[in-house]
Every structure is written in C-alpha cells, then in structure tokens.
One Martini backbone bead per residue (centre of mass of N, CA, C, O) as a GRO file, in nm:
protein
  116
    1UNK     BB    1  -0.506   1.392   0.188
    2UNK     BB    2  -0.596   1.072   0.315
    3UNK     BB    3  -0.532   0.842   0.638
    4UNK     BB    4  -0.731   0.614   0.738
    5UNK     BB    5  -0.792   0.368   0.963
    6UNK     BB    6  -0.578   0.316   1.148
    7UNK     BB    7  -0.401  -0.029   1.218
    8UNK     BB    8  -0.311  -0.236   1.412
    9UNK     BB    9  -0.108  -0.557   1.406
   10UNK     BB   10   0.019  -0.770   1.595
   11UNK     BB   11   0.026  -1.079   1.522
   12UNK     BB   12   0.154  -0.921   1.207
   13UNK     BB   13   0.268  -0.664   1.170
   14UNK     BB   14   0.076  -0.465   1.121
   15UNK     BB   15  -0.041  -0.183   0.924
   16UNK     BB   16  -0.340   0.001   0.866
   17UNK     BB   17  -0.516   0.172   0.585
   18UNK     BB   18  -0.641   0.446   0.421
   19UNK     BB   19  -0.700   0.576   0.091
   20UNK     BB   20  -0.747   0.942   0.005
   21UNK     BB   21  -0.632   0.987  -0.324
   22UNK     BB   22  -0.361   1.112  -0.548
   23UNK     BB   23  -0.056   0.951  -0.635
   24UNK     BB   24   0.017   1.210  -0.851
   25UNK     BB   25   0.084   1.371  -0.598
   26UNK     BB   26   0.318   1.519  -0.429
   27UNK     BB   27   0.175   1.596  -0.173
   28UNK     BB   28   0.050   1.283  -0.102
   29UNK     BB   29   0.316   1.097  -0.115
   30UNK     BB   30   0.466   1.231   0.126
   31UNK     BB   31   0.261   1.160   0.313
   32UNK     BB   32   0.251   0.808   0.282
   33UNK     BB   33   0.584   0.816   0.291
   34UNK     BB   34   0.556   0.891   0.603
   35UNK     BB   35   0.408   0.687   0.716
   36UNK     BB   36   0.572   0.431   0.615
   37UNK     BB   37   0.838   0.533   0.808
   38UNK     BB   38   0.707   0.557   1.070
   39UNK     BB   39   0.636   0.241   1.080
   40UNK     BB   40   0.903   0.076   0.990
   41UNK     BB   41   1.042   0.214   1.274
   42UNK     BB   42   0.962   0.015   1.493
   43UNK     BB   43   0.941  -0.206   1.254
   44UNK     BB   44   0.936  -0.495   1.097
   45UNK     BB   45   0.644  -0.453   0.853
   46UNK     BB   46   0.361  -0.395   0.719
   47UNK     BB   47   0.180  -0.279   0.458
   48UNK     BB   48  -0.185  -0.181   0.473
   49UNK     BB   49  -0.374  -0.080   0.171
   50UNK     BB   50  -0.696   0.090   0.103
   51UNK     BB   51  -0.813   0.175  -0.244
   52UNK     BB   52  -1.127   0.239  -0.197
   53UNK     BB   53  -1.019   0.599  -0.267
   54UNK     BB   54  -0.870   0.607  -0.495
   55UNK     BB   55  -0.883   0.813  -0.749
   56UNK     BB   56  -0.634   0.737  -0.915
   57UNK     BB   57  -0.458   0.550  -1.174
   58UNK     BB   58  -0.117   0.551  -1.325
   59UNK     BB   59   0.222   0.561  -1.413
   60UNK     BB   60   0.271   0.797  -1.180
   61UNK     BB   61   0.161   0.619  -0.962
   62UNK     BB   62   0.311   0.369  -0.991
   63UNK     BB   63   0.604   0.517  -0.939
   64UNK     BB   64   0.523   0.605  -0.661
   65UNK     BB   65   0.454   0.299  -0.563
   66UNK     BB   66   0.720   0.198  -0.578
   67UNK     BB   67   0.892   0.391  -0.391
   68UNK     BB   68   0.713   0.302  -0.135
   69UNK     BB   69   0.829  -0.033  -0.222
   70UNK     BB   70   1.138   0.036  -0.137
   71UNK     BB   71   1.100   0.185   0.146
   72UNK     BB   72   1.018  -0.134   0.245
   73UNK     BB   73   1.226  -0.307   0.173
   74UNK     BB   74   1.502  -0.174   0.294
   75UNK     BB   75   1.342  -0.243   0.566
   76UNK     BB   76   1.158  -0.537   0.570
   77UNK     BB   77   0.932  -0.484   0.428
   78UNK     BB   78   0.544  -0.526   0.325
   79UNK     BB   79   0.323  -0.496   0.092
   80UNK     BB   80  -0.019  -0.439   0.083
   81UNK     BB   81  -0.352  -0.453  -0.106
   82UNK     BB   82  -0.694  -0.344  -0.145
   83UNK     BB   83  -0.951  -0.248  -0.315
   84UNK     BB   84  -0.922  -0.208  -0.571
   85UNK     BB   85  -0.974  -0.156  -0.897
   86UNK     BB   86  -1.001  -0.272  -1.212
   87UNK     BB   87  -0.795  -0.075  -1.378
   88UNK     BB   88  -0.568  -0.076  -1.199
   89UNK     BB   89  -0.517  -0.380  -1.167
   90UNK     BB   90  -0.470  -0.413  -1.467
   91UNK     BB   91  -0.225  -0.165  -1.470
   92UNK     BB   92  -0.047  -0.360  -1.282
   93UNK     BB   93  -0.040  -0.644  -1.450
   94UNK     BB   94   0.074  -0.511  -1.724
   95UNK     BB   95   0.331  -0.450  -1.605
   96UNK     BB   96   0.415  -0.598  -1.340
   97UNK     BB   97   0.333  -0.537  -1.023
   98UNK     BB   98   0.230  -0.789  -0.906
   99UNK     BB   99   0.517  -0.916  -0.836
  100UNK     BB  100   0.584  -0.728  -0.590
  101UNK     BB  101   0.325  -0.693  -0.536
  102UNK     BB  102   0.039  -0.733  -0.362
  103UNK     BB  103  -0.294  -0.859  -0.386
  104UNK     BB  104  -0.618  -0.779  -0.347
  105UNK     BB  105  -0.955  -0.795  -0.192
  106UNK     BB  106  -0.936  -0.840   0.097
  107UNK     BB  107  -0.840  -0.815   0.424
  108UNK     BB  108  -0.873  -1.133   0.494
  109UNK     BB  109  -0.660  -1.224   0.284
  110UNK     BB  110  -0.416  -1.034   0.377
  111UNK     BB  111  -0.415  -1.184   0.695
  112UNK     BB  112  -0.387  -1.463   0.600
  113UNK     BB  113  -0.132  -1.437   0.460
  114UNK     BB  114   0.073  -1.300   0.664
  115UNK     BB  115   0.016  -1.618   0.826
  116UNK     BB  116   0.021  -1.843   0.647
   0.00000   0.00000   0.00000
C-alpha cells in the first residue's frame, strides 16, 4: 500500500493523494482509512484520490471504498476520485456508487467542482 503525492490545497480546504494499492487487502483499506481520518480531523475537508495505480476494484473492493466515504461523511467532508479506469468506472456505475461518490476524469476538473 502506497500513499504518494499528498497535496494539501488550502483555497478549497482539500488534501490529495495518489493510491497504488488494492484496496481488497485489508491491510491497506486501513493505511487509507488511517489517512483519511487523520486528514478529517484537521477540519472538515475534501478527500481528493488519484486512481491511477490502483490495481484492481471489484465489489469487494467497492464495499470497502463505501466504508471510507461513509468515514468522510459522518465527518462532513466529501470524497472525490480521478483517473478511474474504464472497467472500474463502468463498475461503479453499475452499482450506482457514482451516486454517492464524485467521480473525475482529471484533478482540474475536481478542483472547478469543489470550488463550484
């Protein structure tokens, strides 16, 4: 589990990461969650993830990605994601998970919504 290129950005109260991970290990859903909660308790923030070494997502890497964006909710902050992958994106959909979740093509796209 690999956590690279946290960036905080003050203008829109937001911290960005990049994930190389798989986020059907358990022990690196909780490197995540230590990471996303250690940023919440700042102030309520945005949480800014770069998908784009993310090796694998399927349904359980999904319920898994549920309780991190339930941890960010209950806090008042607000998950976005960016460089999905085609298949990954398409099983988010399918689910109806971009419901809940932001997603992204690129981080400037991210950065016009949180500034709305």
């Amino acid at each position: 589990m690999h956590i690279s290129n946290i960036v905080e950005i003050p203008d829109c109260f937001a911290v960005k990461a990049a994930l190389s991970c798989n986020l059907m290990k358990k022990a690196e859903l909780e490197a995540v969650e230590e990471f996303v909660l250690k940023n919440l308790k700042k102030r309520n923030v945005h949480i800014i993830f770069d998908f784009e070494n993310v090796e694998r997502m399927n349904s359980t890497a999904l319920g898994n990605l549920s309780m991190i964006y339930k941890d960010i909710a209950e806090q008042k902050g607000s998950l976005y994601l960016y460089n999905v992958d085609e298949i990954a994106r398409r099983t988010m959909e399918i689910t109806c998970f971009t419901h809940i979740i932001k997603i992204f093509n690129t981080y400037d796209e991210v950065v016009a919504a949180i500034k709305g």
